[in-house]
TORKOL-4160 file (C-alpha; in steps of 0.2 Angstrom, whole numbers, padded with zeros to 4 digits, m for minus):
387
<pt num="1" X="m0194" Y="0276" Z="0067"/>
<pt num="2" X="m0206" Y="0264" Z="0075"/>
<pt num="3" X="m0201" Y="0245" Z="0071"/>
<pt num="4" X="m0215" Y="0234" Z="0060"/>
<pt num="5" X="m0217" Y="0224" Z="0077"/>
<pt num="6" X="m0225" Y="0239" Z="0084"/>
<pt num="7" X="m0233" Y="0245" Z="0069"/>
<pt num="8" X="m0239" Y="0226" Z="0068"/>
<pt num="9" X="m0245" Y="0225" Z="0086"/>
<pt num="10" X="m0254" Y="0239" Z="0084"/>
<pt num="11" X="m0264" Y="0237" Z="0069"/>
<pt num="12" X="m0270" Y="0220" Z="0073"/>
<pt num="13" X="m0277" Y="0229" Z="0093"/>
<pt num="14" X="m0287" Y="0241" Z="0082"/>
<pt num="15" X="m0305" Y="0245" Z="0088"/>
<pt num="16" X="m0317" Y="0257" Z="0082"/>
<pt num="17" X="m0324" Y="0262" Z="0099"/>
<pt num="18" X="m0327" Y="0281" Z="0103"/>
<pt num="19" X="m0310" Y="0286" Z="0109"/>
<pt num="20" X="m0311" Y="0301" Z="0123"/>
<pt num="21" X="m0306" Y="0317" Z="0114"/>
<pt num="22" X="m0287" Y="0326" Z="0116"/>
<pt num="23" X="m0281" Y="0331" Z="0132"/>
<pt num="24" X="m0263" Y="0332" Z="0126"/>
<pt num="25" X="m0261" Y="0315" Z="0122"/>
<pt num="26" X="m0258" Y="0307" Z="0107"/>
<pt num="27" X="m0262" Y="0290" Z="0107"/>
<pt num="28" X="m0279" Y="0289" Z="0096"/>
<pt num="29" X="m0284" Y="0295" Z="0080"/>
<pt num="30" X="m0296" Y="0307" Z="0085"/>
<pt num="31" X="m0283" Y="0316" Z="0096"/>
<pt num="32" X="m0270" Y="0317" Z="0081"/>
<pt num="33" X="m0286" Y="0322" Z="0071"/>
<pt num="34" X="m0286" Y="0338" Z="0084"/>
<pt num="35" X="m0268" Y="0341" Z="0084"/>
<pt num="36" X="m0268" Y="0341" Z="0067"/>
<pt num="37" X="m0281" Y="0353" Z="0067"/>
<pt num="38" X="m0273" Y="0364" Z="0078"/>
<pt num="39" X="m0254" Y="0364" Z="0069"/>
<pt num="40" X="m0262" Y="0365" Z="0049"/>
<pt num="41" X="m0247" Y="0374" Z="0043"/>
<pt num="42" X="m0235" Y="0360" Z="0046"/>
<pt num="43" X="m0245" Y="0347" Z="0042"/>
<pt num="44" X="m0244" Y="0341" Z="0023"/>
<pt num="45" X="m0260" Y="0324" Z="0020"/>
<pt num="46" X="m0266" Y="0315" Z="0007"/>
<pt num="47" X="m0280" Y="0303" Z="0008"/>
<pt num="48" X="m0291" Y="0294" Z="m0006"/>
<pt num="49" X="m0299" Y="0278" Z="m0011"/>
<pt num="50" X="m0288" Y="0272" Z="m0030"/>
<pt num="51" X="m0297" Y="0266" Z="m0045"/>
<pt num="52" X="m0291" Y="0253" Z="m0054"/>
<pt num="53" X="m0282" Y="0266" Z="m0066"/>
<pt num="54" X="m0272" Y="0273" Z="m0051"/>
<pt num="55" X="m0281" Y="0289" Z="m0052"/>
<pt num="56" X="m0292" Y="0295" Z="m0036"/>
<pt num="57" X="m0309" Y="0288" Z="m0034"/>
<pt num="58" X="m0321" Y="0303" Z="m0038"/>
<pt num="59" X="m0335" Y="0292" Z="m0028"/>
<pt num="60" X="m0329" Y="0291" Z="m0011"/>
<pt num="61" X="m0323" Y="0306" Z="0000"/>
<pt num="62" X="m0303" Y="0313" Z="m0003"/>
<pt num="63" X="m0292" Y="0322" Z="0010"/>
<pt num="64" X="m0280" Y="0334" Z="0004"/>
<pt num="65" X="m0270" Y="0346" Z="0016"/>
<pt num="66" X="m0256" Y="0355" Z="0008"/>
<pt num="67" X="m0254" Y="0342" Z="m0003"/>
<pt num="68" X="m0242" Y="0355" Z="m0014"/>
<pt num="69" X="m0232" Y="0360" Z="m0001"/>
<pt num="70" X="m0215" Y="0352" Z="0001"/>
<pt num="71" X="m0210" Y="0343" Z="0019"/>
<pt num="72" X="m0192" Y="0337" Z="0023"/>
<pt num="73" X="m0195" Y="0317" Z="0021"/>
<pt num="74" X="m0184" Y="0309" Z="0031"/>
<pt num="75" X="m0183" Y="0290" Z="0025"/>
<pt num="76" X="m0200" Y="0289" Z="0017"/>
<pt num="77" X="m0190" Y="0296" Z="0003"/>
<pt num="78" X="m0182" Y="0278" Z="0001"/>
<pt num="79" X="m0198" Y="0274" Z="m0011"/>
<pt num="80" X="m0191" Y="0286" Z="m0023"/>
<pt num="81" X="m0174" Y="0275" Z="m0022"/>
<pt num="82" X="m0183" Y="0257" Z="m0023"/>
<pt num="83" X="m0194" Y="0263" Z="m0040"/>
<pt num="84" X="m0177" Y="0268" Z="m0049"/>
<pt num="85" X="m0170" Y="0252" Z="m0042"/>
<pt num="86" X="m0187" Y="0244" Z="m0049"/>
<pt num="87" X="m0184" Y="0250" Z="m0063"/>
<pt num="88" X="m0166" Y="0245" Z="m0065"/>
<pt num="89" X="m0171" Y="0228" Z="m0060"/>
<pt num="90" X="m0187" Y="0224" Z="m0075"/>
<pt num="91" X="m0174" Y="0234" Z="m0087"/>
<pt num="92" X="m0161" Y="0220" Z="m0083"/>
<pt num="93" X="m0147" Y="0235" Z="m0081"/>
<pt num="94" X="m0146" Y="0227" Z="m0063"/>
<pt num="95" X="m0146" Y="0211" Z="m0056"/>
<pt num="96" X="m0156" Y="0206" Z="m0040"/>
<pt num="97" X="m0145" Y="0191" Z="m0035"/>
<pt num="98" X="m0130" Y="0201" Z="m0037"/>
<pt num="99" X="m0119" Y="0196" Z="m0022"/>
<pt num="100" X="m0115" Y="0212" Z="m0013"/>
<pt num="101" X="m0102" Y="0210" Z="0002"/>
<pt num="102" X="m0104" Y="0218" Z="0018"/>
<pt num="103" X="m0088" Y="0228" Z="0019"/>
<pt num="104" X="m0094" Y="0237" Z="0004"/>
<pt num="105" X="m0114" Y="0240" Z="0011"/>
<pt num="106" X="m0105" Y="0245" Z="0027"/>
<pt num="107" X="m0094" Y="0259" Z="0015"/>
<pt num="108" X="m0108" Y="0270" Z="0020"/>
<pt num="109" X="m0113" Y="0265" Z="0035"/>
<pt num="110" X="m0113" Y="0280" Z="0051"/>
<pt num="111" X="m0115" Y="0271" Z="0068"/>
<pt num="112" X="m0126" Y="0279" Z="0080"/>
<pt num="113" X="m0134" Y="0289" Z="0066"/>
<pt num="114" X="m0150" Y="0277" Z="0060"/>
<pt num="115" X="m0158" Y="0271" Z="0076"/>
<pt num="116" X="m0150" Y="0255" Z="0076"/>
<pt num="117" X="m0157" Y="0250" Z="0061"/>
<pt num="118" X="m0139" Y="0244" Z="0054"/>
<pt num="119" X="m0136" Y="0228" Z="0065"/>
<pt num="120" X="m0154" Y="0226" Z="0067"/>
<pt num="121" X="m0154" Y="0222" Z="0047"/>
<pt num="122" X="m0138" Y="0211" Z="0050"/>
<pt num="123" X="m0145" Y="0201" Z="0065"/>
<pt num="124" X="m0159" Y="0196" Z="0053"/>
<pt num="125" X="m0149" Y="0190" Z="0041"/>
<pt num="126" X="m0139" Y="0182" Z="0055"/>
<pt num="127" X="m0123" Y="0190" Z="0051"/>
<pt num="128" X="m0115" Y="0195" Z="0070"/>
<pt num="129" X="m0111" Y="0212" Z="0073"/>
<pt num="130" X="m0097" Y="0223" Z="0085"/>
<pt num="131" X="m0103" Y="0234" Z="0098"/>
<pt num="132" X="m0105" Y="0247" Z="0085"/>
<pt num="133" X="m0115" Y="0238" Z="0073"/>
<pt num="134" X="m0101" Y="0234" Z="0059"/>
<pt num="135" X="m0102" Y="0215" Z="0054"/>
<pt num="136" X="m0089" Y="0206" Z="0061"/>
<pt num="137" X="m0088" Y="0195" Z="0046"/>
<pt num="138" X="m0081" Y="0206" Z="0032"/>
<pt num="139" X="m0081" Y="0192" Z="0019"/>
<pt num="140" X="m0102" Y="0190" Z="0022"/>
<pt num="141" X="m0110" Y="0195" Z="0004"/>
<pt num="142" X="m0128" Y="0196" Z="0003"/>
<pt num="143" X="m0139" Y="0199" Z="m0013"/>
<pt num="144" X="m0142" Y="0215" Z="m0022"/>
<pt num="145" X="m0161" Y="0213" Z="m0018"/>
<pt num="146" X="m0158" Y="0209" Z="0001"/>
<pt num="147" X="m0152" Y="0230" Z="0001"/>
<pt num="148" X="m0171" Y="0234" Z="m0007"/>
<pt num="149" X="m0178" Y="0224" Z="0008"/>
<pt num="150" X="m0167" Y="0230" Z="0022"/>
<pt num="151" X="m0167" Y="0248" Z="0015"/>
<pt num="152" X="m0189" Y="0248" Z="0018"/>
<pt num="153" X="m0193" Y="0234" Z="0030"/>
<pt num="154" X="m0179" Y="0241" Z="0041"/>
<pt num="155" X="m0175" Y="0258" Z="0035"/>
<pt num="156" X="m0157" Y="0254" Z="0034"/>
<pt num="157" X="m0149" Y="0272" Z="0028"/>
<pt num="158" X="m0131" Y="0262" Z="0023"/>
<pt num="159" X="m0140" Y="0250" Z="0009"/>
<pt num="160" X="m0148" Y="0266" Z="0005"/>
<pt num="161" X="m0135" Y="0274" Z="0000"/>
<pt num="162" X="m0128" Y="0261" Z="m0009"/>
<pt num="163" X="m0143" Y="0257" Z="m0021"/>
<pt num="164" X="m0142" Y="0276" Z="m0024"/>
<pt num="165" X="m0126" Y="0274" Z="m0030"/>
<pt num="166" X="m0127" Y="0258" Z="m0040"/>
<pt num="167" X="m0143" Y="0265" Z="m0047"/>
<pt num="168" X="m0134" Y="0282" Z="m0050"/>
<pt num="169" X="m0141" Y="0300" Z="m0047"/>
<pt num="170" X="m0144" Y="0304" Z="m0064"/>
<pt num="171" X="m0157" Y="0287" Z="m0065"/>
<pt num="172" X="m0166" Y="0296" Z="m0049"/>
<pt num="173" X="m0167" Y="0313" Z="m0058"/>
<pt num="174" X="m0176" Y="0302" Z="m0072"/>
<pt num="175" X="m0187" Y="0292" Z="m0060"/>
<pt num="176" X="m0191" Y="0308" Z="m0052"/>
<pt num="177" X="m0198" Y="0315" Z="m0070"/>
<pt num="178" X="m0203" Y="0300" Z="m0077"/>
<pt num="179" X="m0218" Y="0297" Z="m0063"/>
<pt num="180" X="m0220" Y="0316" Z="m0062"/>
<pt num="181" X="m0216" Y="0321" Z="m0045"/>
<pt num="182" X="m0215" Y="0339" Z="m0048"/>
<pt num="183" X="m0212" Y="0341" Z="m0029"/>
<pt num="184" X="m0198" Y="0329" Z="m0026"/>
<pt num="185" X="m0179" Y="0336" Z="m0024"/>
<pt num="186" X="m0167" Y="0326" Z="m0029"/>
<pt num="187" X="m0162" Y="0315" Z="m0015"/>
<pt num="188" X="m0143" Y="0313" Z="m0009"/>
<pt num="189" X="m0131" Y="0302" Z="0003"/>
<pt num="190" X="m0139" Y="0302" Z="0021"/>
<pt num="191" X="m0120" Y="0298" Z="0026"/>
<pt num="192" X="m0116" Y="0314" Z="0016"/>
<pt num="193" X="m0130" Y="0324" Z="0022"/>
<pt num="194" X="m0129" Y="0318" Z="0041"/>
<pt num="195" X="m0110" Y="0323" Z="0040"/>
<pt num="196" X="m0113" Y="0340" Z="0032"/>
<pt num="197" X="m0122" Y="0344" Z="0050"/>
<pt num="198" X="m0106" Y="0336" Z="0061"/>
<pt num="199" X="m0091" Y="0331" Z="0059"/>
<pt num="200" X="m0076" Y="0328" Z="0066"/>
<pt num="201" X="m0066" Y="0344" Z="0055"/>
<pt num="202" X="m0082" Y="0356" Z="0058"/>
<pt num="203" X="m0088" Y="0350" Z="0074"/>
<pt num="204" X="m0105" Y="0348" Z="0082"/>
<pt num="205" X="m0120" Y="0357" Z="0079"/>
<pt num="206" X="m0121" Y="0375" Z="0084"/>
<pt num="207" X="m0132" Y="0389" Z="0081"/>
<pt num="208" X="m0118" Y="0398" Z="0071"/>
<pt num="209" X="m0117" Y="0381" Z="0061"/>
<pt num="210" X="m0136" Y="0377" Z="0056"/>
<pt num="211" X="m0138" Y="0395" Z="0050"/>
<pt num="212" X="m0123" Y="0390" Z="0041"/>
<pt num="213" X="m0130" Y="0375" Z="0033"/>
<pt num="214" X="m0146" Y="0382" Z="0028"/>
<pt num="215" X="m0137" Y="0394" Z="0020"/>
<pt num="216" X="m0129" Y="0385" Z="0011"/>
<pt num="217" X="m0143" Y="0373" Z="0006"/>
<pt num="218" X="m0151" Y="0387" Z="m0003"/>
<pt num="219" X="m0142" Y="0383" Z="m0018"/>
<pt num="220" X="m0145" Y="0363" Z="m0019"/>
<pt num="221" X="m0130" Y="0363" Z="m0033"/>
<pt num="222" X="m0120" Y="0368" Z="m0020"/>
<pt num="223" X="m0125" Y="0359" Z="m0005"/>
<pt num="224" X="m0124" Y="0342" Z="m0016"/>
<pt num="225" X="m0108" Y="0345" Z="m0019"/>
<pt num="226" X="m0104" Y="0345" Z="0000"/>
<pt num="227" X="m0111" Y="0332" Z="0004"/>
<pt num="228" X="m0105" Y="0321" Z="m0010"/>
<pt num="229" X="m0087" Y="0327" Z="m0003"/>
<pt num="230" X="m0089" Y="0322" Z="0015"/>
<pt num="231" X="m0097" Y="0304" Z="0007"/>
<pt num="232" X="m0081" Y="0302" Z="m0002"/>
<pt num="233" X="m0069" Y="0307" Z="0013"/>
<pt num="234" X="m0078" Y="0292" Z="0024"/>
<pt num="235" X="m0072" Y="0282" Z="0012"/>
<pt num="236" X="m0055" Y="0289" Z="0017"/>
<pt num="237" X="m0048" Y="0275" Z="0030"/>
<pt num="238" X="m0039" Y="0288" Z="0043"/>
<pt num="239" X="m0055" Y="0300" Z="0039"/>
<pt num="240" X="m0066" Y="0289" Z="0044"/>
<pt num="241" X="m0056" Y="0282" Z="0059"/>
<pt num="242" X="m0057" Y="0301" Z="0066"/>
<pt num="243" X="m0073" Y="0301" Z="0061"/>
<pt num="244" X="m0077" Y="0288" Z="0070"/>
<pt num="245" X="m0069" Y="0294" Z="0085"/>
<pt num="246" X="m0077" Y="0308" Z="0084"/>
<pt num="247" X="m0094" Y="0301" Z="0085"/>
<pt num="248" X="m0089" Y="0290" Z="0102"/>
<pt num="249" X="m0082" Y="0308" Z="0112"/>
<pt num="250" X="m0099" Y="0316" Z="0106"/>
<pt num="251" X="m0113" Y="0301" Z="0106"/>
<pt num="252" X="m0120" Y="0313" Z="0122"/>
<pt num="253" X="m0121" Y="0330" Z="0113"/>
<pt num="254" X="m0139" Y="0331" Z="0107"/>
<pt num="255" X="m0148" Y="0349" Z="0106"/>
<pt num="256" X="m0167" Y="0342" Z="0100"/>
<pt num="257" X="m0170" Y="0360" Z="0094"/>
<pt num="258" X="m0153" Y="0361" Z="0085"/>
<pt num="259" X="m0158" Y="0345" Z="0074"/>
<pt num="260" X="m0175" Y="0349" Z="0071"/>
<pt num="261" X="m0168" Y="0367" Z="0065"/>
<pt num="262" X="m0154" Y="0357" Z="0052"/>
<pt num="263" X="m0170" Y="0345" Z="0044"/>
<pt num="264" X="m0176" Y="0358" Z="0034"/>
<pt num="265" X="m0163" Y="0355" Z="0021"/>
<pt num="266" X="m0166" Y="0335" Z="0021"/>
<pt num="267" X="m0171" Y="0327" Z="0004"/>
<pt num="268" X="m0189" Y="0338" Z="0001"/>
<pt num="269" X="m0208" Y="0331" Z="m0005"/>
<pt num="270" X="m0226" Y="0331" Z="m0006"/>
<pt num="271" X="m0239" Y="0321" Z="0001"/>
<pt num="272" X="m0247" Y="0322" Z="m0018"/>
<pt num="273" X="m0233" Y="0316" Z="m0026"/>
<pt num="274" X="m0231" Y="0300" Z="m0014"/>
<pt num="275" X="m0250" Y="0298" Z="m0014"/>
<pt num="276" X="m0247" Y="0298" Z="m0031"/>
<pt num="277" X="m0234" Y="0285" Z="m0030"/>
<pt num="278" X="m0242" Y="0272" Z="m0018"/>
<pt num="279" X="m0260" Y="0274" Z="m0027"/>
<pt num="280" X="m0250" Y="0268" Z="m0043"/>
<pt num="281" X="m0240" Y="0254" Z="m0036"/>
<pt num="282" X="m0256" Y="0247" Z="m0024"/>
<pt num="283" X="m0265" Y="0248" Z="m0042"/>
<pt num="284" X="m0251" Y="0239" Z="m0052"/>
<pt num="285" X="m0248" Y="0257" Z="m0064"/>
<pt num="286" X="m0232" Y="0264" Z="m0057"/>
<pt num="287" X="m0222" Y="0264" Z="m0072"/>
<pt num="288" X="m0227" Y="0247" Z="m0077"/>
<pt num="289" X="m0235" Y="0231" Z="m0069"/>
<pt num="290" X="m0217" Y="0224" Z="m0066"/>
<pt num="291" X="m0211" Y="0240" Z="m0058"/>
<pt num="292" X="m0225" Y="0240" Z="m0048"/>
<pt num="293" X="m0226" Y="0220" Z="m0041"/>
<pt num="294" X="m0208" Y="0222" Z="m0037"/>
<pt num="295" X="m0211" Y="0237" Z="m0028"/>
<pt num="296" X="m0225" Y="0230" Z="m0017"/>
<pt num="297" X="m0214" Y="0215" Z="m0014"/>
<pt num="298" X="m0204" Y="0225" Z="m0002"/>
<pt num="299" X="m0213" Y="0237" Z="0004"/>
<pt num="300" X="m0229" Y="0224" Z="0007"/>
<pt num="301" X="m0226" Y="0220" Z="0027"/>
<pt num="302" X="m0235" Y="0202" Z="0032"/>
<pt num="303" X="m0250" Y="0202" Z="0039"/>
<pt num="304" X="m0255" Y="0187" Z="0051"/>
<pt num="305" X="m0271" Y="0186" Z="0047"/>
<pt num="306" X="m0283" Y="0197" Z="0037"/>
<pt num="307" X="m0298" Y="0203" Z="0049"/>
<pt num="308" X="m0293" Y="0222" Z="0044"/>
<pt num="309" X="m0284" Y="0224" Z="0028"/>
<pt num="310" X="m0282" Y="0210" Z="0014"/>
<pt num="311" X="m0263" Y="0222" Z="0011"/>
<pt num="312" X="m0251" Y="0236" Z="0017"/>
<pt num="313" X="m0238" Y="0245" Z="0010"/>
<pt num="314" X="m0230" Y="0256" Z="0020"/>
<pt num="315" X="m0213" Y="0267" Z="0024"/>
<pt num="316" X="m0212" Y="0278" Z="0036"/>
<pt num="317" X="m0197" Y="0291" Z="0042"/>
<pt num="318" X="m0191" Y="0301" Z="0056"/>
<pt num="319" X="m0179" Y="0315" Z="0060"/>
<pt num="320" X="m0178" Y="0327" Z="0074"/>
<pt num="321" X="m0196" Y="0340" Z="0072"/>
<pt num="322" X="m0201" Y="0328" Z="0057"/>
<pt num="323" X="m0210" Y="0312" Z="0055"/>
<pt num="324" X="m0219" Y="0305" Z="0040"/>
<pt num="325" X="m0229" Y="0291" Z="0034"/>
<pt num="326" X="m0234" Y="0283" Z="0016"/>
<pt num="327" X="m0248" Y="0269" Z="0017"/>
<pt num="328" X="m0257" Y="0260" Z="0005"/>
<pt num="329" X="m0271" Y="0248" Z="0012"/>
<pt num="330" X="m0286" Y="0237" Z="0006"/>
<pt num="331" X="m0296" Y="0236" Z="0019"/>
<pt num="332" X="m0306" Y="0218" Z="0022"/>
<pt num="333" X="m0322" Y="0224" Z="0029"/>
<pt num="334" X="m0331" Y="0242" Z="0031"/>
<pt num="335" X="m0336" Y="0257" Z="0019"/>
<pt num="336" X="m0321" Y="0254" Z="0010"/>
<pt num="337" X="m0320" Y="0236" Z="0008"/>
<pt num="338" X="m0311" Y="0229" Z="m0002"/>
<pt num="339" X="m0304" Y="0248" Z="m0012"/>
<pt num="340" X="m0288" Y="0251" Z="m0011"/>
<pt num="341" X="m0283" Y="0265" Z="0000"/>
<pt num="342" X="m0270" Y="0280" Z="0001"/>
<pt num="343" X="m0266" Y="0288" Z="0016"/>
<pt num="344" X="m0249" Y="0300" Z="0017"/>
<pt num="345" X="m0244" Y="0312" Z="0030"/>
<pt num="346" X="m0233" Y="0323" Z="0033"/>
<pt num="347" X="m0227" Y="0333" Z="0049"/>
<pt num="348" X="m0214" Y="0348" Z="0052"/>
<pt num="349" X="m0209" Y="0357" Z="0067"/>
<pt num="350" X="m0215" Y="0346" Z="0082"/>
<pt num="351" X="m0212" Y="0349" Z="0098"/>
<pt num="352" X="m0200" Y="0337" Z="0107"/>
<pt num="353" X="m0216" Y="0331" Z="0117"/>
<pt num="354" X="m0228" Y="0326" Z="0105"/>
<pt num="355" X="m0215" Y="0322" Z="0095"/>
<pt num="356" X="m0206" Y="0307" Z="0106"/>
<pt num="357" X="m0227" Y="0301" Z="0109"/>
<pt num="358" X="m0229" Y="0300" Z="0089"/>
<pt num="359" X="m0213" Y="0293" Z="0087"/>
<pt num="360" X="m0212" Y="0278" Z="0101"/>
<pt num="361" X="m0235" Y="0275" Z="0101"/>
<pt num="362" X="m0244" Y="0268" Z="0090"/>
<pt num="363" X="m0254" Y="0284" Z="0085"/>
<pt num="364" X="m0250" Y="0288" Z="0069"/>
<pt num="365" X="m0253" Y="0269" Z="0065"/>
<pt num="366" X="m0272" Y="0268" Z="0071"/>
<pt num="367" X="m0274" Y="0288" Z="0061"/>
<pt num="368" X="m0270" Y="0281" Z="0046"/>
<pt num="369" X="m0279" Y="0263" Z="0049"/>
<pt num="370" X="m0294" Y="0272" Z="0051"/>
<pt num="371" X="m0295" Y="0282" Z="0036"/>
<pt num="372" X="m0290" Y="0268" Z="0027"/>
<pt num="373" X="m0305" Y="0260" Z="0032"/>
<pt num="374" X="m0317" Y="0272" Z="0041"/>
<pt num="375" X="m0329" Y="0282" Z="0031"/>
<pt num="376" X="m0335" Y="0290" Z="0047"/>
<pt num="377" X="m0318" Y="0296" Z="0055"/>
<pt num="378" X="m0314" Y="0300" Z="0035"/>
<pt num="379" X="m0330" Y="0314" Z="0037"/>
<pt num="380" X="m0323" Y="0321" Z="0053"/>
<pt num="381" X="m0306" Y="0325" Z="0046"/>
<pt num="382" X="m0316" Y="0331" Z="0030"/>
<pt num="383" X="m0321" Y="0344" Z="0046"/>
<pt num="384" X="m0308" Y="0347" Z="0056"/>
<pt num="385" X="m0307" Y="0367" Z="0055"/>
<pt num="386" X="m0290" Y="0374" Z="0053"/>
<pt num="387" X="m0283" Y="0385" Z="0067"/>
C-alpha cells in the first residue's frame, strides 16, 4: 500500500489543469475515470457529499457503481476492527493506555507478508528491529491505543490481529450488525488467512491449491476454522520456527496470477457499507459522537497546511488483483467547500500492469481528491458509459 508520505506528496501537488486523456497510463484521474469505465464489472464506488445527519446530501450529485456488490477488502477492512475497538474503548470494557509488550503484538506477526509495514511501525516508535523486522527488544511494551494508530496509519496487519482478538469476534459480529453493514463478512486473522494460502506443511501456492482454498472458502464456517488453526499453530514455538524457515527458502516464489486467484476469499465488503461508515464518523454519528471522534483520531492523517481540504480520513488496502480505498474529505475551497465528502472504491481482478502503476502512483489519490472537491470531474464520472 502506498505510504502517507506519498499519499501526502501527492495530495498537496494537486492541480485541476486539463490532464491529456488515457493512453495506458494511469497517473491522472481522468485516466483512471477511463479505466474505470472500461473494467465496470470489477469496480465497486461510492461518492457523495454528507449531511450533517450522516445520510447523503440529496442536493449535490452522488456516484454509486456496484455499491451492493461485495469486493475482497484487503486492509480497508481494519475500519471495521478500529469501530469495535472504538466501541470498546467509550464502553470502558478496554483501556487505551493499557501497556501491550511487543513480544505479545509480535505473536501475530508474519515477516515478509505486510509490505514492511511491521518494523516500519516499530522504527517510529523507535524500538530497533532485526533483519526480519522482529523488535529486538522483547521487554518494549507500547499502549493499547498505539496498535489502533499503527494498525491504520501504517496498516500494520500484526497489531490487527491482536485488537481482533482483544476485541473478540463475537464484538465484530455485533459491530458489523449494530451499524448495519449488510455486506461485510466477518473478518478473520490475516496471519491465519495468509497461512491458509502457504505454509510450511501445505506448501506454496499452486493451482491444485487455490481451487482448493476456494473450495473450501465456500463454507465461511469452515474456512474460519482453518484459519483460526493455523493462527494458533504460529503460536506453536518449533511451528513457527519451520515456519519461519519456510518463508526465508521461499521469499522468491511469487506467481502474481496465483495470488490474485487466492484474494477472492479475503475478509468481503461494499463500497455502500464503508461509505456508509466514513460519512457517519466525518459527520460525528457512527454509533455515537465519542465512537466517532476516536475513530477520526486515528484514522485523520495531518495535513501541513489547509489550501485543499480543511480533513482526511482515509485507509487504504492492497493485495495481489485488488486495491481499495475509503476517503472522507472536506474540501477548503471549490463546489464543495467546506461539505464533507465520501469517496470509496473498490477494484478486483487488475492486471499486474495497471495494477503495480495504481499501487506505487499517486493515481488513485488525485481520483478521489478530485471528486471530493470537483463538481466538474464529479459530472464526468456521472458520464462515464459502462463497456
Amino acid at each position: 500500500m502506498k505510504s502517507l508520505r506519498s499519499l501526502l506528496a501527492a495530495l498537496l501537488s494537486l492541480a485541476f489543469a486539463a490532464i491529456p486523456a488515457f493512453a495506458g497510463e494511469l497517473k491522472t484521474p481522468e485516466q483512471i475515470l477511463q479505466y474505470l469505465g472500461q473494467h465496470r464489472q470489477d469496480v465497486a464506488l461510492a461518492s457523495y457529499s454528507v449531511r450533517p445527519d450522516g445520510t447523503p446530501e440529496p442536493a449535490d450529485p452522488m456516484i454509486l457503481v456496484n455499491p451492493d456488490q461485495k469486493m475482497p477488502l484487503a486492509s480497508t477492512f481494519k475500519i471495521v476492527v478500529l469501530a469495535a475497538y472504538a466501541r470498546e474503548v467509550t464502553a470502558g470494557r478496554l483501556n487505551p493506555d493499557q501497556e501491550v509488550s511487543v513480544k505479545d503484538w509480535e505473536r501475530y506477526y508474519l515477516p515478509g507478508t505486510d509490505g514492511g509495514t511491521h518494523p516500519a511501525a516499530l522504527q517510529s516508535l523507535g524500538i530497533p528491529t532485526d533483519p526480519y523486522g522482529f523488535a529486538t527488544d522483547r521487554a518494549a511494551t507500547v499502549p493499547l491505543d498505539t496498535l489502533a494508530h499503527v494498525m491504520i496509519q501504517f496498516s500494520d496487519n500484526a497489531a490487527t490481529d491482536y485488537l481482533m482478538a482483544r476485541v473478540g469476534r463475537d464484538n465484530l459480529r455485533s459491530i458489523i450488525s449494530q451499524a448495519g453493514l449488510t455486506g461485510q463478512d466477518v473478518p478473520l486473522p490475516i496471519l491465519g488467512t495468509f497461512l491458509s494460502w502457504e505454509n510450511h506443511k501445505d506448501g506454496v501456492l499452486t493451482p491444485a491449491r487455490v481451487r482448493k482454498i476456494r473450495k473450501l472458502a465456500e463454507n465461511p464456517r469452515r474456512y474460519a476454522a482453518q484459519v483460526d488453526r493455523l493462527t494458533a499453530a504460529f503460536g506453536n514455538p518449533q511451528w513457527r520456527e519451520d515456519e519461519l524457515q519456510f518463508l526465508l527458502a521461499t521469499q522468491d516464489v511469487f506467481s502474481y496470477e496465483l495470488e490474485a486467484a487466492v484474494a477472492n476469499v479475503f475478509t468481503g465488503g461494499t463500497v455502500r457499507d464503508y461509505a456508509r461508515v466514513m460519512a457517519g464518523v466525518v459527520s460525528g454519528t457512527f454509533l455515537s459522537p465519542e465512537i466517532s471522534a476516536l475513530m477520526r483520531r486515528h484514522l485523520e492523517i495531518p495535513l501541513p497546511n489547509e489550501n485543499l481540504f480543511l480533513s482526511w480520513g482515509t485507509k487504504g488496502g492492497a493485495l495481489a488483483g485488488v486495491l481499495t480505498e475509503a476517503n472522507y474529505f472536506v474540501p477548503a475551497n471549490g463546489g464543495f467547500a467546506g461539505k464533507p465528502r465520501v469517496s470509496v472504491l473498490f477494484l478486483r481482478r487488475i492486471e499486474p500492469a495497471p495494477w503495480e502503476q495504481l499501487l506505487t502512483g499517486s493515481g488513485l489519490t488525485f481520483f478521489d481528491a478530485r471528486l471530493a472537491s470537483d463538481p466538474a470531474f464529479v459530472g464526468l464520472a456521472r458520464q462515464t458509459p459502462a463497456p
